[in-house]
N, C-alpha and C positions, 0 to 999 in steps of 0.2 A: 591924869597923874594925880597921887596923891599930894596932901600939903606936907610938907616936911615937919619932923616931930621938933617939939622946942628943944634950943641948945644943939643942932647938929646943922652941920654943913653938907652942900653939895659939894660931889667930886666926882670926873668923869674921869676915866682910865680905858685905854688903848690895851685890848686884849688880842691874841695870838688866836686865829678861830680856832684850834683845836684846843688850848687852853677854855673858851670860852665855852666850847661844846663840853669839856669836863664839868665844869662848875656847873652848868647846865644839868646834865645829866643828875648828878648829884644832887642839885637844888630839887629836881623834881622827885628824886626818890624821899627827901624827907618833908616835901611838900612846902615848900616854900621857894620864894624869886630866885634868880640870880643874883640880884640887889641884895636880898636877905642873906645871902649864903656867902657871898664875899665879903659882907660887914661882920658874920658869923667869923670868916677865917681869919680876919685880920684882929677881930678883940683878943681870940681866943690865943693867936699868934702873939700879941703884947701883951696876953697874962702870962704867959707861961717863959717873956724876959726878964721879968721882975723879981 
C-alpha cells in the first residue's frame, strides 16, 4: 500500500458488489484504481454543487 498523500485522509466505504464492479469496470477503461475513480467522482460531484 501506498503512503497517503499530505492533507488527505483515509475513508473506507461499504459498496453494493455490482456497484463496485461498475466503478471497477470504469476505473479500468481510463486506467486508473478504484480508489482513484471514486475520489475522481466524488471531487467532481462537489464541484459541480458549488
Amino acid at each position: 500500500m501506498s503512503k497517503p498523500k499530505a492533507n488527505t485522509k483515509v475513508v473506507n466505504v461499504f459498496l453494493p458488489e455490482d456497484v463496485h464492479k461498475q466503478i471497477k469496470v470504469e476505473a479500468e477503461s481510463r486506467g486508473t484504481s478504484v480508489s482513484g475513480m471514486i475520489r475522481m467522482i466524488i471531487l467532481e460531484y462537489l464541484q459541480t454543487k458549488k
